[in-house]
C-alpha positions as CSV (number, residue, x, y, z in Angstrom):
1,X,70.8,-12.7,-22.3
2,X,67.4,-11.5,-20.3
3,X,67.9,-10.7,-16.7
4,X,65.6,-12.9,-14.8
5,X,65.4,-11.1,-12.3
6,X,63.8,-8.2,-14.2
7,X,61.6,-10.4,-16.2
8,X,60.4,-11.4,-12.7
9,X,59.8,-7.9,-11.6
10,X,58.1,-7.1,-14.5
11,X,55.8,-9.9,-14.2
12,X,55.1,-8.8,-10.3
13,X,54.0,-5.2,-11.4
14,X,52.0,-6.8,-14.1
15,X,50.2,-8.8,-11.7
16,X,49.9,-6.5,-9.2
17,X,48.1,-4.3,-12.0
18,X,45.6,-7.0,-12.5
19,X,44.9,-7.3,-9.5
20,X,44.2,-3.6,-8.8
21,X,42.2,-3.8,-12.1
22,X,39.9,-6.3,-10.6
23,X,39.6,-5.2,-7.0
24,X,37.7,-1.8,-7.1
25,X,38.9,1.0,-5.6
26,X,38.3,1.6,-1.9
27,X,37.7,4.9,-1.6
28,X,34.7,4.7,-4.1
29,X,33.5,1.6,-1.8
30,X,33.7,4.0,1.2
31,X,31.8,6.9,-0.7
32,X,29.3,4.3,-2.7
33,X,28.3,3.0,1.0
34,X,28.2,6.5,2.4
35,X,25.7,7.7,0.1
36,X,23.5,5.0,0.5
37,X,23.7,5.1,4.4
38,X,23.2,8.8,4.7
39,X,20.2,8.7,2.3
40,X,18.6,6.1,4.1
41,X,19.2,7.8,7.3
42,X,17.4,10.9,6.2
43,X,14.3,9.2,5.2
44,X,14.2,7.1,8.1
45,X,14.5,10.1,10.2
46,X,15.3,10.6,13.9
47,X,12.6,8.8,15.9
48,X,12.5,5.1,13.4
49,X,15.0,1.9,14.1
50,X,17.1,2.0,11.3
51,X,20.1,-0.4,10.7
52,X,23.9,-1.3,10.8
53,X,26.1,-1.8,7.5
54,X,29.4,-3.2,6.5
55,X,31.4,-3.1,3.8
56,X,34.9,-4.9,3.6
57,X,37.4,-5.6,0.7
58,X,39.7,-8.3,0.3
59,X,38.6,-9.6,3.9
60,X,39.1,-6.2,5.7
61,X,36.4,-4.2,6.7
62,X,36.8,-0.7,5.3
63,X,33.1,0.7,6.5
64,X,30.8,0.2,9.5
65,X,28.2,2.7,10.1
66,X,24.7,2.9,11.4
67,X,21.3,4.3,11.5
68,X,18.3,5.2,13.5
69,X,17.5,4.4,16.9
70,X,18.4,0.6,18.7
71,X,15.6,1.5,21.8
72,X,12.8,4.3,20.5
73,X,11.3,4.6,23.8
74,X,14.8,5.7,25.5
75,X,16.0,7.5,22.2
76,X,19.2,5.3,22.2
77,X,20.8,5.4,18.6
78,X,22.4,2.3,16.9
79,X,26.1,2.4,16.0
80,X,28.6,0.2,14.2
81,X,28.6,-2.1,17.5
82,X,24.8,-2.9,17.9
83,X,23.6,-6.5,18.7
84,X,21.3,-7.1,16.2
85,X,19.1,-10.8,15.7
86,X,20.2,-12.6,12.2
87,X,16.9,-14.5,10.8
88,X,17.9,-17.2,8.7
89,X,21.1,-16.0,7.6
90,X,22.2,-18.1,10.7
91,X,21.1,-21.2,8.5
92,X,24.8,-21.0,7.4
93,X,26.7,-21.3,10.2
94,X,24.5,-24.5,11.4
95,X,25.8,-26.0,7.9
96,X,28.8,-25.1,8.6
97,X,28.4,-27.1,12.1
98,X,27.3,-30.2,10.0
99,X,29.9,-29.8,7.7
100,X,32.7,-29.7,10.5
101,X,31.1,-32.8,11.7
102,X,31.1,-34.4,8.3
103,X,34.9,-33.8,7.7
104,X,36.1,-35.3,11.3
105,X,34.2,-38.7,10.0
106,X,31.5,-37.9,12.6
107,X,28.8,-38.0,10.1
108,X,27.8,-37.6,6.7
109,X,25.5,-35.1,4.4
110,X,24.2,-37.5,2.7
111,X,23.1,-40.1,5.9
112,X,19.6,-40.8,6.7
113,X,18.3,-38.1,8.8
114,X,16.6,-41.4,11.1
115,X,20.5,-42.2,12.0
116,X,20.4,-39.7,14.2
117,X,16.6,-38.6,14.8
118,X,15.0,-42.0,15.1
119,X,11.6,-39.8,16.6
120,X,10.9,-38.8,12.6
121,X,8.6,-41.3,11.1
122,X,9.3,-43.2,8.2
123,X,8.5,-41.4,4.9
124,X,9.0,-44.0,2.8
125,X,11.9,-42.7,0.7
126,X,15.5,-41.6,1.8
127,X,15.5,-38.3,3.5
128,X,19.2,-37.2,4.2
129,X,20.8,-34.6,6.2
130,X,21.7,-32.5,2.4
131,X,18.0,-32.3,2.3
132,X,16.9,-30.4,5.3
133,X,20.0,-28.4,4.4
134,X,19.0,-27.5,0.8
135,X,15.5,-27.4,1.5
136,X,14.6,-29.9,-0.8
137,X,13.0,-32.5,2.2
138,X,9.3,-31.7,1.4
139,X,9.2,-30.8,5.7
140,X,6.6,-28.5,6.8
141,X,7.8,-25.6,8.3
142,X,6.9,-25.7,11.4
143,X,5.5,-22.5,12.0
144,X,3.2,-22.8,9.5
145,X,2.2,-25.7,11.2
146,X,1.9,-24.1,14.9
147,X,0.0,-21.2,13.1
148,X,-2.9,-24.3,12.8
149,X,-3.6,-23.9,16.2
150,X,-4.2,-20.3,16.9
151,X,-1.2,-19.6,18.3
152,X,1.7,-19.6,16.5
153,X,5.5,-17.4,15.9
154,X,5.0,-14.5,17.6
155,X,1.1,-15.6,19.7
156,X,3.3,-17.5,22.0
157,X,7.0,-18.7,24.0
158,X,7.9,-21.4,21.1
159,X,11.0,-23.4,22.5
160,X,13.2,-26.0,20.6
161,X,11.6,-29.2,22.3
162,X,8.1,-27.7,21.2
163,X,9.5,-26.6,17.1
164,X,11.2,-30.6,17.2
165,X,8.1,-32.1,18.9
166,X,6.1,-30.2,15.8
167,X,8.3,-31.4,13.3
168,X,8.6,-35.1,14.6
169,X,4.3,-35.5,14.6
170,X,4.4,-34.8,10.2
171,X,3.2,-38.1,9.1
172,X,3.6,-36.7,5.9
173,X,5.6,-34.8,3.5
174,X,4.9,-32.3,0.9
175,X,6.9,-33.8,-1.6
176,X,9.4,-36.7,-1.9
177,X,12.8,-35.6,-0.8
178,X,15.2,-34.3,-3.4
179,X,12.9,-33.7,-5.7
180,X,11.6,-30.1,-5.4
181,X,13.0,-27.2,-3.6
182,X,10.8,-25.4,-1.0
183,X,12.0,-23.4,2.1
184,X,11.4,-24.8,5.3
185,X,12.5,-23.8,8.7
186,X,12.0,-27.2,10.0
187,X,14.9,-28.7,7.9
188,X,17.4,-26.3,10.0
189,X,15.4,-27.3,13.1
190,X,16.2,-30.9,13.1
191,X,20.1,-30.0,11.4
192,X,20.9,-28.2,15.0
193,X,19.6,-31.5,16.8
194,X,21.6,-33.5,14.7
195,X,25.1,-31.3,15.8
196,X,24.4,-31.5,19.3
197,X,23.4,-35.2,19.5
198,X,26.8,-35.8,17.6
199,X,29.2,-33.2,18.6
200,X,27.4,-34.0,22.6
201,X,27.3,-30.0,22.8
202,X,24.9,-27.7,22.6
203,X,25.0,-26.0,19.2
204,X,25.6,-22.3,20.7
205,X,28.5,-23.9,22.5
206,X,30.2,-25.6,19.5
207,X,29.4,-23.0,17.4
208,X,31.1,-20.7,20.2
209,X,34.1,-22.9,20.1
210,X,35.0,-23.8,16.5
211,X,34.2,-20.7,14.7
212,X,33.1,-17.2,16.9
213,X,36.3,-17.6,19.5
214,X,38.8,-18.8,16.6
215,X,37.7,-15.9,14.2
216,X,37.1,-13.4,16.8
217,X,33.4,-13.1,17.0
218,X,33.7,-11.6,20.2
219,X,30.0,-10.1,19.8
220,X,27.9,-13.0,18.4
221,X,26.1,-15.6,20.1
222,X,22.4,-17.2,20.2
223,X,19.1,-16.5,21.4
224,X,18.9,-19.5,23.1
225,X,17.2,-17.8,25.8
226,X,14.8,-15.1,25.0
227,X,14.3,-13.6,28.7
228,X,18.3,-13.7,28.4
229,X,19.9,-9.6,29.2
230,X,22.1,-8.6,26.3
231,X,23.9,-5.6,26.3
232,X,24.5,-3.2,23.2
233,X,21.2,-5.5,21.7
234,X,18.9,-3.4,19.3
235,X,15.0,-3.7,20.1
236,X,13.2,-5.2,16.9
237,X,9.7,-2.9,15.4
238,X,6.7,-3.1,13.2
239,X,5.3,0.2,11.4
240,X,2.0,-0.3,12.0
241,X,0.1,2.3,10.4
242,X,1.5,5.6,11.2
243,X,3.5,4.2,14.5
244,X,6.2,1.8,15.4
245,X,5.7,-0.4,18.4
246,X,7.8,-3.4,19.6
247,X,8.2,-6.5,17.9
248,X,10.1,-8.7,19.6
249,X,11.2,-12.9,19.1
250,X,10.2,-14.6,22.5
251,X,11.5,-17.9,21.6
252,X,13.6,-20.4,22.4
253,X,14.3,-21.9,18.5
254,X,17.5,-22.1,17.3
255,X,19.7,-23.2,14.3
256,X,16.9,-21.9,11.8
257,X,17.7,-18.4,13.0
258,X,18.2,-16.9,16.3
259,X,22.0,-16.2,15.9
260,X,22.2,-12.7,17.7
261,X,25.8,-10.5,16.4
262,X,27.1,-7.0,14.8
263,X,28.0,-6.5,11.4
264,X,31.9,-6.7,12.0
265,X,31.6,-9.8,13.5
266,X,29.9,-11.0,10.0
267,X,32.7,-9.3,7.9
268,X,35.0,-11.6,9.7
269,X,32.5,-14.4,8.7
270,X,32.3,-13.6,5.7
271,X,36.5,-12.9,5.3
272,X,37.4,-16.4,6.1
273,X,34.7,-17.8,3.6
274,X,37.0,-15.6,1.2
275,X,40.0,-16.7,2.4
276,X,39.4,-20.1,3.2
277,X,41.3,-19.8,6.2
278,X,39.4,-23.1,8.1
279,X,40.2,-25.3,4.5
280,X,38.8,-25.1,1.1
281,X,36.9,-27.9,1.7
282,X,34.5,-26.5,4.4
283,X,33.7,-23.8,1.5
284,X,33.3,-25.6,-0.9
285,X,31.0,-27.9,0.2
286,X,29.0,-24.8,2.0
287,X,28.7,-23.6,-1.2
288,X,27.7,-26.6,-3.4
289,X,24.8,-26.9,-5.1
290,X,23.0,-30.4,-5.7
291,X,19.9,-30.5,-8.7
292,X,17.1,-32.3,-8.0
293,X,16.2,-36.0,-8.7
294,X,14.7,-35.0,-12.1
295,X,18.0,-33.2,-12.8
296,X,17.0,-29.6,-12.6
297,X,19.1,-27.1,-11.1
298,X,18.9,-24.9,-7.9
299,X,21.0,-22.1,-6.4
300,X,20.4,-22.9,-2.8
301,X,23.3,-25.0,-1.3
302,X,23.9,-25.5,2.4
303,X,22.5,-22.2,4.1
304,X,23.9,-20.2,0.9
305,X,22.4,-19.1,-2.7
306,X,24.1,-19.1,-5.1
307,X,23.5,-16.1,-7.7
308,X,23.8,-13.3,-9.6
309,X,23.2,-9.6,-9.3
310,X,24.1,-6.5,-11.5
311,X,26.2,-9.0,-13.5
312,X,28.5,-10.3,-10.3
313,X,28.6,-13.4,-8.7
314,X,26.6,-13.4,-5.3
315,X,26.8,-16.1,-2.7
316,X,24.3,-14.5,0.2
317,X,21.6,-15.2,2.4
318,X,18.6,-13.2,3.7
319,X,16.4,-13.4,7.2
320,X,14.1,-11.7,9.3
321,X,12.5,-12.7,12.1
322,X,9.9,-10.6,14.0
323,X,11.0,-7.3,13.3
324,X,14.8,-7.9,12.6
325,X,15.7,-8.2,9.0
326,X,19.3,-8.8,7.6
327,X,20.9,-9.6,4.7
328,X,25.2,-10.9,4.2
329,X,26.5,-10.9,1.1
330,X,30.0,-12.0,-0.5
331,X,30.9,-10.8,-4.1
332,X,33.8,-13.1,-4.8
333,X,34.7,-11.6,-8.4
334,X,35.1,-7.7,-6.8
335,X,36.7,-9.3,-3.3
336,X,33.3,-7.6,-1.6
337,X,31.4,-8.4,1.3
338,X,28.6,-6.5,2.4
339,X,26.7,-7.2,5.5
340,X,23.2,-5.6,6.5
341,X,21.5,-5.7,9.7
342,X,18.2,-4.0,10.6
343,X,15.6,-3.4,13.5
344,X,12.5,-2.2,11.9
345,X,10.2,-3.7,8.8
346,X,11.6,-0.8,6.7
347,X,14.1,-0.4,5.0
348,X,14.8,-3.5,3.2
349,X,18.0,-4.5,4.4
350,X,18.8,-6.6,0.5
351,X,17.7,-3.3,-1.0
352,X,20.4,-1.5,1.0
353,X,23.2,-3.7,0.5
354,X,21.7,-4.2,-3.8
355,X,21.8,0.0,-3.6
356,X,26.0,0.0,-2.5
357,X,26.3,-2.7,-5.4
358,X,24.6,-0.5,-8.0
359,X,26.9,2.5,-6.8
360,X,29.9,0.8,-7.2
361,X,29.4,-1.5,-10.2
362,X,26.9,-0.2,-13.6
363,X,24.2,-1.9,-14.1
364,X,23.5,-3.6,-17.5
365,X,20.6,-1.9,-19.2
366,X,19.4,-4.4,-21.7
367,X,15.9,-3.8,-21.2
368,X,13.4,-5.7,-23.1
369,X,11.0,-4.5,-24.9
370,X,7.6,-4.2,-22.4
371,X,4.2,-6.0,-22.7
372,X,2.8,-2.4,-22.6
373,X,3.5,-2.3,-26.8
374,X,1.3,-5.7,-27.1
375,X,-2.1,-4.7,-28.5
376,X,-4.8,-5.0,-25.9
377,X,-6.5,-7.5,-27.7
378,X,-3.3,-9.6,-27.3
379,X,-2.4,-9.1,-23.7
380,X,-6.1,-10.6,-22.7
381,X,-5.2,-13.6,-24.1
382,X,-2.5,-13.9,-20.6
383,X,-5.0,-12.2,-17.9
384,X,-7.4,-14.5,-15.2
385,X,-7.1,-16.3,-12.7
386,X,-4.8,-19.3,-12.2
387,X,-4.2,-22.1,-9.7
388,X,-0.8,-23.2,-8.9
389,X,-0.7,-27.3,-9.9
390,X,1.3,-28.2,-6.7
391,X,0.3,-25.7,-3.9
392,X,-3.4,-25.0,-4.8
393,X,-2.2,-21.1,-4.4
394,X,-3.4,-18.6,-6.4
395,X,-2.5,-16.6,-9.0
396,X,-3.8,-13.2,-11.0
397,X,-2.7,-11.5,-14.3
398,X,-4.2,-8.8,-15.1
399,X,-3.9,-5.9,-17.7
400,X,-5.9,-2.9,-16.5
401,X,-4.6,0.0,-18.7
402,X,-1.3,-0.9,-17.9
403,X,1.1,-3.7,-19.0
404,X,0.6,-7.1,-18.0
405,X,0.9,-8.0,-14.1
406,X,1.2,-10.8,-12.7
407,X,-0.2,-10.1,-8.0
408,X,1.4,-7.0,-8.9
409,X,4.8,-7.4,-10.8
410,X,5.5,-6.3,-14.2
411,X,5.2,-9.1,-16.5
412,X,7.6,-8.1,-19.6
413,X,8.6,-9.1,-23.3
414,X,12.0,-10.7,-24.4
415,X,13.4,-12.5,-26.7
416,X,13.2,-15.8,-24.8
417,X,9.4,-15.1,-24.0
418,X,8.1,-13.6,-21.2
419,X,9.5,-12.8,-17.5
420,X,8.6,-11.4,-14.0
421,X,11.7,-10.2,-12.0
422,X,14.2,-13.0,-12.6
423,X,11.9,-15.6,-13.3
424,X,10.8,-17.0,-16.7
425,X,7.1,-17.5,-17.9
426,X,6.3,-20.1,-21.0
427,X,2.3,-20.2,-21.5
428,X,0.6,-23.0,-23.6
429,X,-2.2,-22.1,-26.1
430,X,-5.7,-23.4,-25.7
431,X,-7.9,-24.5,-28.5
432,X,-10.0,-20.6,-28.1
433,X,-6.9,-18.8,-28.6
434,X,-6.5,-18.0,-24.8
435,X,-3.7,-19.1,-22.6
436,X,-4.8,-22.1,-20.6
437,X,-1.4,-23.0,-18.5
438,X,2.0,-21.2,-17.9
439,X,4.9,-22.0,-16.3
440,X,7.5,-19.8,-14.2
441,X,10.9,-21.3,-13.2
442,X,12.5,-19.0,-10.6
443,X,16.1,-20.4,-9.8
444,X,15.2,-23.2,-7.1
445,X,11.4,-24.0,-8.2
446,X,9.4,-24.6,-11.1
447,X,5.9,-24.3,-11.3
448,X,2.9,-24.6,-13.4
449,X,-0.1,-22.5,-12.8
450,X,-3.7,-23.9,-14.7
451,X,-6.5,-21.2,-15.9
452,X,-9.4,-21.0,-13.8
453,X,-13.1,-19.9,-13.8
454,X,-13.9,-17.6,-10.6
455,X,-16.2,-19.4,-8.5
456,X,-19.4,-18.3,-6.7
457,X,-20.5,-20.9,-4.3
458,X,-24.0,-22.2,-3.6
459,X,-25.8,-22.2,-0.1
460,X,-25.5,-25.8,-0.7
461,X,-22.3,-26.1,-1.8
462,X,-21.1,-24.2,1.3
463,X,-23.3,-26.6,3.6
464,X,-22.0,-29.3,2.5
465,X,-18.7,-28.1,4.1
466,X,-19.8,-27.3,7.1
467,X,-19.1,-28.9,10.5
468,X,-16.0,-29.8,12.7
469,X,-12.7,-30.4,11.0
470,X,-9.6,-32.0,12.9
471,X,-6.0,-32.9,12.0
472,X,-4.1,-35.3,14.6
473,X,-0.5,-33.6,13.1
474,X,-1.5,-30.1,13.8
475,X,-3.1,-31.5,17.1
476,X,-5.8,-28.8,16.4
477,X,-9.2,-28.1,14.5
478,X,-11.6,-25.5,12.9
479,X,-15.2,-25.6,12.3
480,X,-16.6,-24.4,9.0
481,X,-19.5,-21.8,9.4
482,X,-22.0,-20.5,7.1
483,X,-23.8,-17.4,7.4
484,X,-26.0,-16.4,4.4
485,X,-23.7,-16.3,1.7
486,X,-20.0,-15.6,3.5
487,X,-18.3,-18.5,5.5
488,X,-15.8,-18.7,8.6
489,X,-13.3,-20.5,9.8
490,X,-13.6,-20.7,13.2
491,X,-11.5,-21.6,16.3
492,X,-11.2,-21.1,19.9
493,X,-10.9,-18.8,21.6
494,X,-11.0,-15.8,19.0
495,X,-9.8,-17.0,15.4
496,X,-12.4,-16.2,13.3
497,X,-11.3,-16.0,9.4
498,X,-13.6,-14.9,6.7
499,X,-13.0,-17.1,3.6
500,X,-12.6,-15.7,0.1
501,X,-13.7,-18.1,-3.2
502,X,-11.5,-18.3,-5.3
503,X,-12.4,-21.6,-7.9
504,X,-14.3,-24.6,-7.5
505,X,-14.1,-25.9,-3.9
506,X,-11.2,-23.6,-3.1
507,X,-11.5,-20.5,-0.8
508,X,-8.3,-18.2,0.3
509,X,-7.5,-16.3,4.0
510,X,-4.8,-14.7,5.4
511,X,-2.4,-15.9,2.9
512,X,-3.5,-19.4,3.1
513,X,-5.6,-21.2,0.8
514,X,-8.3,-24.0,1.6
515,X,-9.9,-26.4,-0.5
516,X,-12.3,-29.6,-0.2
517,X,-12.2,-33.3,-1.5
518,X,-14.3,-36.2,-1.5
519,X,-14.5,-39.7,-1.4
520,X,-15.4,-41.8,-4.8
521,X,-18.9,-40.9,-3.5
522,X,-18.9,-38.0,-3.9
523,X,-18.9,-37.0,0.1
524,X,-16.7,-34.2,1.2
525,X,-14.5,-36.1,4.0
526,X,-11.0,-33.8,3.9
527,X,-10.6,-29.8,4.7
528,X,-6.9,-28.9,3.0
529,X,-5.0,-26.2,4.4
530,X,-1.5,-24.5,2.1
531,X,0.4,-22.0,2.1
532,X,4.2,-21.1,0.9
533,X,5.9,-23.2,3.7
534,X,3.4,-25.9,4.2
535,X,1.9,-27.3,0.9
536,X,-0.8,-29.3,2.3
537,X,-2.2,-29.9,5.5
538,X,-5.1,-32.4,5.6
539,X,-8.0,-31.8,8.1
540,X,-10.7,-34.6,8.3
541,X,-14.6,-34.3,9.1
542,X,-15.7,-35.1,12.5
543,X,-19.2,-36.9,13.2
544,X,-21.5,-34.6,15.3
């Protein structure tokens, strides 16, 4: 007869085993991290802001280390304890408020955002609290939209009645909600109005209370208060040119980013989201993904994506704001969780944290075959210029001795067609042989680009914009100036942008693009202003 007490011990080693065999080992976590801290530290150098990184497995941290200098001007390094600001990976925990409202019968995701913000007009179709938090509300960010009046993020003290009074003045949307994806600040904005209005506390204190006190955040709080003193707190830069000089959030905004903390007090983050030590149930609906109306699929949940890198399952966010940039990841399969926070531009804190992940876990290298072995004749069928169907952006693909590019980025071969990065491309055939449309579908978005002729504007075409141009929802206006064959737009008291044609009526500056339309007769009457954030921002003529 079997002892069953040995077949159980047998079965506990065997498991144990497993386990080991899918948990990497932690001394090659602690050297993978070192080598891509210390080479980063060299070529950062001794008088650059660098950043702080942490590495835990199976919810403990096993390395915190850091890099380059917290304050340049007093040559005070960073360490493993540094305050540094979190950009938009503080989107999370203001879902995670929203969610603990949601499970104490408080509220629901999927009420009417006009429940509890009656100020937002009335778009017409249901826009719910899971939209602002998947980004799929058609919102304009609202620093795109304060950008409209010459002085924007980083021009002037924004604070949260200012961003909400913004937000509340859209009398339109980009899209109809749930039914495209595009990031938007403005959602997360109105998501921390919606906790305090309900939970009657401000969200730094609830956030305080239900998660940094019971998971011992001790170092993590919120820049509710710019002119606010906080010690250990790294100083934020911009390389500009050959010299770093301050760059520095003095705002007020909250919920969207502004969540100030060290990477150990993300590791703990990040440990009970692996644990599920506040209930399964706040996870998984954190990390829940919803398709859009049309039934296509995204990997942005509630202030998470949802993806894949070097063949492992990543749940992660990125931010930056001014010159902070961060990135927190959790690789569930390996029990990993990396967390990356940075005080310059440079370097990319998702490169450092994608650089521990390629020392610890090899890469697949299936690559495909490049555009480079198309016949030249063949790859000018792809190149031009192209105008994105939705946002009016542009687009170029060239092939100048060199495989095909699309703004920059290696366009390459596969068996499934073409692809840039992790994005697919399809093109459609015109009658001539030439491509005349493509389309690129990039995890959360798809989009469809049309070919277009360069245009070279007339003096009369360009008159016929010119004059005073004003939008009630910006609360601003531009005028449109010609001289000799460049135009302006021009706004007081020193904005003056030189605009670039780009195809018929359209012109581009400063990574927005501009375009005209008239009335059925024919009479110019609206000045359109896109860009990534903020698809379309109608301007109307004034009389003179």
């Amino acid at each position: 007869m079997i002892n069953r007490k040995y077949v159980l011990f047998v079965a506990f080693i065997l498991f144990c085993r497993l386990v080991q065999a899918q948990v990497p080992d932690k001394e090659k976590i602690i050297n993978g991290a070192e080598k891509v801290v210390s080479q980063a530290a060299a070529q950062a150098g001794n008088s650059a802001p660098g950043c702080g990184v942490g590495v835990s497995l199976n919810g403990q941290s096993v390395f915190e280390k850091a890099f380059g200098l917290a304050e340049i001007e007093h040559n005070i390094p960073n360490t493993a304890q540094t305050i540094f600001e979190s950009g938009s990976v503080a989107k999370q925990f203001t879902a995670a408020a929203i969610v603990l409202l949601a499970q104490e019968g408080k509220l629901s995701i999927d009420d009417p955002v006009r429940k509890y913000i009656p100020e937002l007009p009335d778009y017409g179709a249901p826009l719910t609290i899971r939209h602002l938090l998947n980004h799929t509300a058609g919102l304009r960010d609202w620093g795109s939209v304060l950008a409209l009046t010459g002085a924007g993020r980083g021009d002037r003290v924004i604070s949260q009645d200012l961003a909400f009074d913004v937000i509340v003045h859209q009398k339109g949307l980009d899209f109809t909600p749930g039914s495209e994806y595009s990031y938007s600040n403005s959602g997360y904005t109105l998501a921390a109005t919606i906790v305090e209005r309900v939970s009657k506390q401000k969200l730094p204190e609830f956030t305080a209370e239900r998660f940094f006190k019971p998971l011992g955040m001790t170092h993590s709080s919120w820049r509710d208060n710019y002119q606010r003193l906080i010690p250990g707190r790294a100083q934020a830069y911009s390389r500009q040119v050959n010299a770093w000089q301050l760059e520095m959030p003095f705002m007020n905004v909250y919920g969207n980013g502004g969540m100030l903390t060290t990477v150990g007090d993300w590791l703990k983050w990040n440990a009970m989201l692996e644990s599920r030590s506040m209930g399964a149930s706040l996870v998984d609906e954190l990390e829940k993904t919803v398709p859009l109306s049309d039934g296509r699929k995204i990997n942005y949940a509630l202030g998470l994506t949802i993806n894949n890198y070097a063949g492992l399952r990543e749940i992660s966010h990125s931010g930056s704001t001014a010159g902070y940039q961060t990135f927190l990841a959790r690789y569930p399969d390996k029990k990993i969780s990396i967390a990356v926070l940075c005080n310059g531009t440079a370097p990319s804190a998702t490169g450092l944290a994608h650089k521990i992940i390629d020392e610890l876990v090899e890469p697949v290298f299936g690559l495909p075959v490049i555009a480079a072995e198309m016949k030249p004749e063949e790859q000018q069928k792809y190149t031009g210029l192209w105008r994105n169907e939705k946002t009016h952006i542009p687009a170029n693909i060239t092939a100048d001795k060199s495989p095909l590019r699309l703004n920059g980025s290696l366009i390459v071969l596969s068996k499934d067609g073409f692809e840039v990065g992790s994005a697919k491309i399809n093109f459609t055939m015109g009658s001539d042989g030439k491509a005349a449309s493509f389309t690129i579908a990039n995890g959360n978005d798809l989009n469809k680009f049309i070919a277009e002729k360069e245009w070279v504007p007339t003096k009369a075409e360009l008159d016929s914009f010119a004059g005073q141009w004003f939008s009630d929802e910006v609360g601003a206006g531009f005028s449109f100036v010609v001289e000799g064959d460049k135009s302006y737009l021009v706004q007081r008291p020193a904005t003056r942008l030189l605009l670039k044609p780009l195809y018929k009526d359209h012109f581009s500056t400063l990574g927005y693009v501009i375009w005209f339309t008239g009335s059925r007769k024919g009479k110019i009457d609206t000045l359109h202003i896109g860009g990534s954030r903020m698809r379309d921002m109608p301007f109307v003529r004034l009389k003179n």
